[in-house]
C-alpha positions as CSV (number, residue, x, y, z in Angstrom):
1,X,57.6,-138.4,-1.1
2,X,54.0,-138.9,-2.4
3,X,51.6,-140.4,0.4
4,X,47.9,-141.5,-0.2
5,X,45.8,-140.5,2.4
6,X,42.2,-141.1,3.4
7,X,40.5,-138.4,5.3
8,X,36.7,-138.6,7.0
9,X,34.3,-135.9,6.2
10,X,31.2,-134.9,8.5
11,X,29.1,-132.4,9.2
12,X,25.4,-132.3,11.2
13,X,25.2,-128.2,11.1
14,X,23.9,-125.9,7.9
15,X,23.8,-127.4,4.6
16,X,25.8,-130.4,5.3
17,X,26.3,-131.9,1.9
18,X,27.4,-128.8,0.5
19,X,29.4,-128.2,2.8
20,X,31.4,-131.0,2.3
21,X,31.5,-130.5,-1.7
22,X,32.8,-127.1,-0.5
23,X,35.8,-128.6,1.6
24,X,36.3,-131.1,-1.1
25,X,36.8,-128.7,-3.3
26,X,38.8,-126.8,-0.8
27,X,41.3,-129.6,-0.1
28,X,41.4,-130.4,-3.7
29,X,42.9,-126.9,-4.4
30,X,45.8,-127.2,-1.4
31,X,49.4,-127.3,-2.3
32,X,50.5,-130.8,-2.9
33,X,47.1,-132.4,-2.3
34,X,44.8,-134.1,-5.0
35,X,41.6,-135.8,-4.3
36,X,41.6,-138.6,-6.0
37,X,38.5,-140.6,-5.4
38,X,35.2,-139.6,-3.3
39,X,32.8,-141.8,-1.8
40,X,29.1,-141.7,-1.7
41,X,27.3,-139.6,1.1
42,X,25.8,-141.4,4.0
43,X,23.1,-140.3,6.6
44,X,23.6,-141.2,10.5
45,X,22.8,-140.5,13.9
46,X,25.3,-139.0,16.2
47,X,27.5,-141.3,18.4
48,X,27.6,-140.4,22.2
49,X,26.1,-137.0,21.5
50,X,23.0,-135.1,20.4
51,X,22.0,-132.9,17.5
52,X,21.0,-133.8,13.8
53,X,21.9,-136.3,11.9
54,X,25.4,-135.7,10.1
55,X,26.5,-136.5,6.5
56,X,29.6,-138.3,6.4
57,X,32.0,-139.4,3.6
58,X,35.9,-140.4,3.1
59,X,38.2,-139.2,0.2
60,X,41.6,-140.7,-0.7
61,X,43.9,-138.1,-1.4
62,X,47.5,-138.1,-2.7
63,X,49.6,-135.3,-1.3
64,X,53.5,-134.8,0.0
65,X,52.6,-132.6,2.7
66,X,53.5,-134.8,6.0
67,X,50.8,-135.8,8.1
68,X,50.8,-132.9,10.9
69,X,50.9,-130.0,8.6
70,X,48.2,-131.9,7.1
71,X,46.3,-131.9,9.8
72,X,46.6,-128.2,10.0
73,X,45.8,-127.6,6.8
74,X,42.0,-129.4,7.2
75,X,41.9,-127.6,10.3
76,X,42.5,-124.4,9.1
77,X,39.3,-125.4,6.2
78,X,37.3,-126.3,9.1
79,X,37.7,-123.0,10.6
80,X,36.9,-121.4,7.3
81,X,33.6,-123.6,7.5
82,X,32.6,-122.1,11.0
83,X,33.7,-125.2,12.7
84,X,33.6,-124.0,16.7
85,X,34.9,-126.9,19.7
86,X,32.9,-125.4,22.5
87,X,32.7,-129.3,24.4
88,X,33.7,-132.6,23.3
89,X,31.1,-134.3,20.5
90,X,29.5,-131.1,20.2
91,X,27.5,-130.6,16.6
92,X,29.5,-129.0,14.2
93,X,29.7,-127.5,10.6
94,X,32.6,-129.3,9.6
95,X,34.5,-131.8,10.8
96,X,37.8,-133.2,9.1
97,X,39.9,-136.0,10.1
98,X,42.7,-137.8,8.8
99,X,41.9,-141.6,8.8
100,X,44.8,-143.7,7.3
101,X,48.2,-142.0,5.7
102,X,50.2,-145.0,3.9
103,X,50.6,-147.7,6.0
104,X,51.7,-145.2,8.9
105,X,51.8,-145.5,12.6
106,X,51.9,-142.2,14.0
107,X,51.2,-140.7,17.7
108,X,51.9,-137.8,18.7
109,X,49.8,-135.4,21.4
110,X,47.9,-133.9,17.7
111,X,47.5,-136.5,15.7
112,X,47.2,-140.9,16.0
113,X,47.3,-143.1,12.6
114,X,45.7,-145.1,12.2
115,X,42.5,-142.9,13.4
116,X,42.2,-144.8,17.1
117,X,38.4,-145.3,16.3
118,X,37.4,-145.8,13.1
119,X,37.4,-149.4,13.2
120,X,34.0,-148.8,15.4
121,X,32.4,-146.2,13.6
122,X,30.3,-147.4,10.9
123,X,30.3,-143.9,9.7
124,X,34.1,-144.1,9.2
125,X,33.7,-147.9,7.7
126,X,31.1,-147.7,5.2
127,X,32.0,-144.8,2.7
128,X,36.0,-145.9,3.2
129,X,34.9,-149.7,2.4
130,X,33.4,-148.1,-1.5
131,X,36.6,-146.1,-2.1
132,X,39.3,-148.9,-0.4
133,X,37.6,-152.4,-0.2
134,X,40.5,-154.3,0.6
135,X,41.6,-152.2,3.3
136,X,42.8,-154.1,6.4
137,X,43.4,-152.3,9.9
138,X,44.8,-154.3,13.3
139,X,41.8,-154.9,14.5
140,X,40.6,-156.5,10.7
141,X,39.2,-156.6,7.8
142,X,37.1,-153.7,6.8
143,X,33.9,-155.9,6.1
144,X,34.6,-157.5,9.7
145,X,34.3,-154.5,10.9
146,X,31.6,-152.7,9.0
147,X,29.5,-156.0,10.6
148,X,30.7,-155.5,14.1
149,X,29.4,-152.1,13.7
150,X,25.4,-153.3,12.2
151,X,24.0,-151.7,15.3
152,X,24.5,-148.0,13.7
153,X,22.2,-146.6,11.9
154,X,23.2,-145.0,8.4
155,X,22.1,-144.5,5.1
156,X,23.7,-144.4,2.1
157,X,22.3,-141.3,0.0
158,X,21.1,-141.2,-3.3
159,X,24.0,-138.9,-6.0
């Protein structure tokens, strides 16, 4: 079964926007995964932690591999990347996560779908809103929430 999935890319560590062309690329080339759009690269400030700014985006992706295995998959190219967990909301190199598969509700101890707080991350909103603008999660609409959200700073960055 094909599945579109939308996964967030961020990074506040090292060359941050080539880093994440890297693990585009480097998700592009998995088994059974295609990255079929990419959106534009934003600037913003860390959320409840310190550091440098990160650059964020979100790609839609179609791929058959289920969710979890997913999941390690992207972890495993974070690793690759350097990407260390020494404390929670520490800065990082790479950091992947899997936003929206389908219209799936998933929980398990790994992994929740719909990501449990993208609807407040403006970070999350923005880029997803250029690649999927009539995307709609529980909590609303994706402009809705992109305006609930106007107190985070980010910037979109020039190509």
């Amino acid at each position: 079964m094909t599945h579109i999935a939308y996964i967030g890319l961020g990074a506040n560590l090292g060359d941050r926007q080539r880093t994440l062309r890297d693990a585009i690329d480097a998700i592009n080339a998995l088994d059974n995964t295609r990255v079929t759009r990419i959106s534009p690269f934003y600037r913003s400030a860390p959320i409840d932690a310190g550091g440098p700014d990160y650059i964020n985006a979100v790609i839609q992706v179609t791929t058959t591999t289920a969710p979890e295995p997913l999941l390690k998959q992207l972890q495993a190219i974070e690793h690759q990347h350097g990407r260390q967990r020494p404390y929670k909301n520490a800065p990082r190199t790479l950091d992947l996560d899997i936003l929206l598969v389908d219209d799936l509700r998933y929980d398990t101890p790994v992994l929740t779908l719909p990501h449990p707080r993208m609807h407040e991350r403006a970070f999350v909103l923005r880029p997803l809103a250029d690649i999927f603008p009539t995307c709609q999660l529980d909590q609303g609409s994706i402009q809705t929430l992109i305006r609930r959200c106007d107190d985070q700073a980010i910037e979109r960055l020039k190509p």
